[in-house]
N, C-alpha and C positions, 0 to 999 in steps of 0.2 A: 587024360585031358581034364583040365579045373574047370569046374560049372563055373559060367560067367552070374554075377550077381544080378539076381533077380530086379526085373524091370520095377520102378517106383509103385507099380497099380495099386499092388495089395498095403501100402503105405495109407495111400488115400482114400481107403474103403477098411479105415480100424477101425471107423469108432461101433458104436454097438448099437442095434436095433433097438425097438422099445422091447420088444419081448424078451431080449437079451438082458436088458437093462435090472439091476439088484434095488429094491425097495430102498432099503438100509442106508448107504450111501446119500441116497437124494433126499431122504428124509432130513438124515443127518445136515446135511448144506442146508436146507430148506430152514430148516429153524437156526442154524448157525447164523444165519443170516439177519434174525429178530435178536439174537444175543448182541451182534456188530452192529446193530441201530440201536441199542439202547446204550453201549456202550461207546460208541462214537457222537449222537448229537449231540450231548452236551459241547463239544469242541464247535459248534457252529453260533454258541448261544454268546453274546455282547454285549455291553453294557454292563457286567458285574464283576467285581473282584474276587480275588480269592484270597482263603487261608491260606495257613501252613502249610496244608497236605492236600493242596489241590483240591479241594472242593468251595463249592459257592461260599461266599462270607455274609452271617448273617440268612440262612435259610428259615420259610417258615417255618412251623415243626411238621406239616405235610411234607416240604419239602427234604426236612431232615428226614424221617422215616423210612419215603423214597427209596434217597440215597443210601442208608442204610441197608436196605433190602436189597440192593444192586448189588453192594458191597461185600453182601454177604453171598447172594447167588449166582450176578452177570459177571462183575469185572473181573477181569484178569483171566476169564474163562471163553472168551471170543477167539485171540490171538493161540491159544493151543488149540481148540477147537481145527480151526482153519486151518495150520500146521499138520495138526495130524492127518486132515483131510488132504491134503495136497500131497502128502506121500504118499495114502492110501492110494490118490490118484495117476501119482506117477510110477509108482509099481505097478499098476494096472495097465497104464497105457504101455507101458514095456513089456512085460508079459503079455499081453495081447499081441504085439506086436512080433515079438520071436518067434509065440507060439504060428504065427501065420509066416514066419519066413520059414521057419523051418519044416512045417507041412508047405513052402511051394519049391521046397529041395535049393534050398542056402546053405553054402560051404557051411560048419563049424565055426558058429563066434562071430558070423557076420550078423545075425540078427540084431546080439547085446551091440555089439557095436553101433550099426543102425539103429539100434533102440535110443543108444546115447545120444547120437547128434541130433537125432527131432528132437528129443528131449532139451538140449544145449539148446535148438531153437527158440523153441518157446519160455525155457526158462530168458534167454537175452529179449522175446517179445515182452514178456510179462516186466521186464525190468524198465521197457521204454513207454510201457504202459502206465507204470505206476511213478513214474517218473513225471510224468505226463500231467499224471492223478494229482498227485503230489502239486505243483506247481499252481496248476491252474483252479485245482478245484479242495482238497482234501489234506493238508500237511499229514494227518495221521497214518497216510497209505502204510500199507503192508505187501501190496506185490510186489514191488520192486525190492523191497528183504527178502523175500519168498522167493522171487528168481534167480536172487543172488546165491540164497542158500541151494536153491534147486541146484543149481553149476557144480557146488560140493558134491550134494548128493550123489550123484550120476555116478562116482564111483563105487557106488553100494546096490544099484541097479541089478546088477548079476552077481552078486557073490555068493556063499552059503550061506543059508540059514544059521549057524556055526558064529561065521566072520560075521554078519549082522549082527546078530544079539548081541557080542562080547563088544563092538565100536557103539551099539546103543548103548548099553550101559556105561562106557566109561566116558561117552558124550555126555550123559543125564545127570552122571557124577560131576564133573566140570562145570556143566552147567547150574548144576545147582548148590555147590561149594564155591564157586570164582565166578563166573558169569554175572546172576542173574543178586547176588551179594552188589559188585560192584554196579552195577544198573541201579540197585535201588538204593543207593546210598549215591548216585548222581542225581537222580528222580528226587529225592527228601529235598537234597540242597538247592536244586533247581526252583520249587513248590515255594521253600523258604525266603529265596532269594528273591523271587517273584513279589509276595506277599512283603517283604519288606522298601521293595519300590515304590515309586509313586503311582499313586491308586491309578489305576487303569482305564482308559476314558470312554467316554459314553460310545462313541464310534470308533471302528476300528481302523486300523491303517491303510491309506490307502492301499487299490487293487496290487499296486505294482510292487508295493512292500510285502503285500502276503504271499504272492509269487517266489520273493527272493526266498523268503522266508522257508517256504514250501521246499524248496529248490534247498535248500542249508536242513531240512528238515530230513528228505532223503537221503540226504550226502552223508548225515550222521548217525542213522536208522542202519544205513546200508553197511559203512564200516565197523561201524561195532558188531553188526550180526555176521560179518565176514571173519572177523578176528575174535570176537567174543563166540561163535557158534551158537549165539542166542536160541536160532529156530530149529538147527542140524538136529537135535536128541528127537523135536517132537518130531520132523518130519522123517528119522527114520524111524521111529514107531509108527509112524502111519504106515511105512514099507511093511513093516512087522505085519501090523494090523492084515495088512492085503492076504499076504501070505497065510495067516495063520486063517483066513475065509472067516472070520466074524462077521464081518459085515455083508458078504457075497454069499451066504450061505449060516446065519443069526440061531435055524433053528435045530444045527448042528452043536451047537454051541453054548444053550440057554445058558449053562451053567454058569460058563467064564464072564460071560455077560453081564450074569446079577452079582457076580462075585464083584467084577470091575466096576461096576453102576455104585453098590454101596461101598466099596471102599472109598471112590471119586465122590462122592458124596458126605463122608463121613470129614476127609481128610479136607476135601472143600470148605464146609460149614466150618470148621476147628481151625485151618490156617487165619481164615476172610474173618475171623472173630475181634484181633486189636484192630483189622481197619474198619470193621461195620463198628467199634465203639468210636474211633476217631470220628467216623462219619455223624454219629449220634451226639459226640459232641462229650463223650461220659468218659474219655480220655484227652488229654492235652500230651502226645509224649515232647520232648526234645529233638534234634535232628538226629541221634543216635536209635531212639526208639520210634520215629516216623520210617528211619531206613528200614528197624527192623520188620517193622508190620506190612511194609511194603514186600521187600523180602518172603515175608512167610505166604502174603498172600498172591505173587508172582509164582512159586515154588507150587504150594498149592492147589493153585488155579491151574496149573498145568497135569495134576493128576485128576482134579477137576472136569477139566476138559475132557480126556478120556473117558472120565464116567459117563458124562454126559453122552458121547457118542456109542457107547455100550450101551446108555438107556435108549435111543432114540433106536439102536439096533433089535433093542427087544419088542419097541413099540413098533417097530417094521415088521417083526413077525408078527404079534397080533393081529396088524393090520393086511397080512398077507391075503384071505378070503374075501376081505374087503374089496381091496384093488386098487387101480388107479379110477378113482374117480371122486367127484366130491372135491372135499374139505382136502381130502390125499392128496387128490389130484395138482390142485392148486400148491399145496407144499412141495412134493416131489420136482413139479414142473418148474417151482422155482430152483429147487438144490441141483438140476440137468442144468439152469440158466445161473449158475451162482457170480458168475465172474459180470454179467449184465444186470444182478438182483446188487451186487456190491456197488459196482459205478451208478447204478440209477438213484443208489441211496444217495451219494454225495451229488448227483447234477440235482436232484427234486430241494433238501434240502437246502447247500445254495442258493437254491434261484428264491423256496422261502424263506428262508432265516436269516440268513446273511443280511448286513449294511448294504451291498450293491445287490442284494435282490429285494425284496419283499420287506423287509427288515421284521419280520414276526417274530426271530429270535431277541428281539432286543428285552433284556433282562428277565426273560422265560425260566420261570423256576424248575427243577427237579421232577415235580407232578408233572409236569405242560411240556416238558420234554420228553418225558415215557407216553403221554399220549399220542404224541406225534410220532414216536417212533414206532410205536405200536400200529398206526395208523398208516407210517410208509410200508412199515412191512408188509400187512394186508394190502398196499396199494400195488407192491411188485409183485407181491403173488398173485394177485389178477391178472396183471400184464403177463408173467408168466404162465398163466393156465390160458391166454388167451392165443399166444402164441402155440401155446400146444396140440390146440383144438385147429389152429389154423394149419399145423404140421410145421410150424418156422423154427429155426433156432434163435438164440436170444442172438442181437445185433452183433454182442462185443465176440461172442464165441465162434461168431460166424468170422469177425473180423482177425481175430487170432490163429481162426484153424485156414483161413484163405492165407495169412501172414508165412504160418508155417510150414503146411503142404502145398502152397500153388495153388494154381488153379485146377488142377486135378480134384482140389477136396470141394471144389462149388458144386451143390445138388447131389453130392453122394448120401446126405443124412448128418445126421447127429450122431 
């Protein structure tokens, strides 16, 4: 007789206690979260023109310096960040998920399978979320690429260790021979073409124009990361990542860790080098040589990234005796709430920076934008630790995980 497939319950009681819960991980989102504010508010700031290569025209030299240091440590280092974090996440939620169908006695291969379709869900919520994002509040969103690409993903969810590694590497390949080449060699001439228009006017388009905007913004974010496989290399490294337990278990690992921290670091600083000079102003190249420097520091930035989340995994073990509390606490709390620490960025600024909010961004230099950014970040991480103390989830996590498991998943935890 076929065991009939287990009742939904153990669906909506995955996610993981706090005790269950891995330092590593939420540290990791918790600061990815200051890298994504510093390198997104500039896109809320008005009133100013640009150069060639997309930066302010005409900065002070505070302001050059700044950007220069961004240049060389944040940009380009947010969007793999995130990427790899989001696989690491949805290897987990899947894995968690089998391992519990198959301890409540599920046929053979009904778990993976059930693993996919919540998975399909959320990746199609995340899509109408950032869709959402996109339009009304944020053009530069990134989950709606991210759920798009999550949909690819899904068939890497159960495979072998084996078939993963050999599809990351020749994804990374691609990616970083054709992809991520032709991107930025669209980016230079886009930066160019800009800068050669008529200067840019003191206020911004009306509301209903940045909507459209938004709305054409995602449509062409989303296609090219569907057919270009923009995010696919990083987000199955972040699968990788799960599996190999770096981050779920750091002090097993110290080794890979400092190995991966200074190479990401090394290969960071040396890619980000022609565009921290464009940014300083101590390079002038052509559109041939502003693609290539974007290039190297797209390319990069993406092994970048993973240093970074290697280092944050070493600073999760030192910080292991510590615990959650504190300065921790408040970080952690926000990397648990990452997906309401990301939208809170774009509705706080809006309502300040923007022509239809507050208008504070109007021609805010380079310095005045890192301090603000600086300043929301600490602002979500209080909301975040405040929530934590109160036992809440963050609003938007609460609203995705109700989206996606029903109402089964209200009051079972986080």
């Amino acid at each position: 007789m076929t065991m009939a497939p287990p009742a939904p319950a153990p669906i909506a009681s995955a996610s993981l206690s706090k005790s269950e819960r891995s330092l590593a991980p939420d540290i990791a989102r918790g600061f990815m979260l200051l890298f994504i504010a510093l390198a997104n508010m500039p896109w809320h700031v008005y009133g100013r023109s640009l150069d060639f290569y997309g930066n302010f025209a005409d900065p002070s030299d505070l302001d050059r310096w700044v950007r220069a240091t961004e240049a060389l440590l944040i940009l380009e280092r947010s969007r793999p960040m995130f990427a790899i974090l989001y696989g690491f996440g949805m290897a987990m939620m899947a894995s968690r998920l089998i391992a519990r169908l198959d301890a409540a006695g599920a046929p053979p291969g009904y778990g993976a399978k059930h693993a996919r379709i919540l998975l399909a869900k959320r990746s199609v919520w995340l899509i109408v979320l950032g869709g959402l994002h996109a339009v009304f509040l944020f053009q530069g969103d990134i989950l709606a690429p991210y759920g798009l690409t999550g949909l690819i993903a899904l068939a890497f969810v159960a495979v072998s260790d084996r078939v993963l590694r050999r599809v990351t590497i020749a994804a990374v390949a691609f990616n970083f021979l054709v992809s991520l080449p032709l991107v930025a060699l669209i980016v230079a001439w886009s930066y160019r073409q800009d800068a050669e228009a008529t200067e840019i006017p003191l206020e911004l388009s009306p509301y209903a124009m940045s909507m459209v905007e938004g709305l054409f913004a995602t449509i062409t974010t989303g296609v090219l990361s569907v057919f270009l496989i923009l995010f696919l290399p990083l987000v199955l490294a972040g699968m990788m990542l799960h599996r190999a337990g770096w981050l779920t278990n750091p002090g097993a690992h110290l080794r890979e860790l400092r190995l991966t921290f200074g190479v990401g670091m090394v290969v960071g600083i040396a890619s980000a080098t022609p565009a921290t000079l464009i940014a300083l102003g101590a390079w002038t190249p052509d559109l041939v040589g502003s693609a290539l420097a974007a290039w190297l520091s797209m390319a990069g930035g993406s092994v970048a990234g993973l240093g970074y989340i290697a280092g944050f995994g070493l600073l999760a073990h030192r910080l292991h005796g510590y615990g959650r509390r504190g300065p921790v606490r408040a970080v952690a709390s926000l990397g648990e709430r990452s997906l309401t620490g990301y939208l809170l960025q774009s509705i706080i600024a809006v309502s300040v920076l923007s022509v239809w909010g507050l208008g504070f961004g109007y021609q805010l230099g380079y310095a005045g934008v890192a301090v603000f950014s600086i300043a929301l970040w600490l602002v979500t991480a209080l909301i975040a630790y405040a929530l934590d103390k109160a036992g809440k989830q963050g609003p938007f996590e609460w609203l995705l995980r109700r989206l996606v498991y029903g109402r089964a998943s209200v009051g079972s935890g986080r």
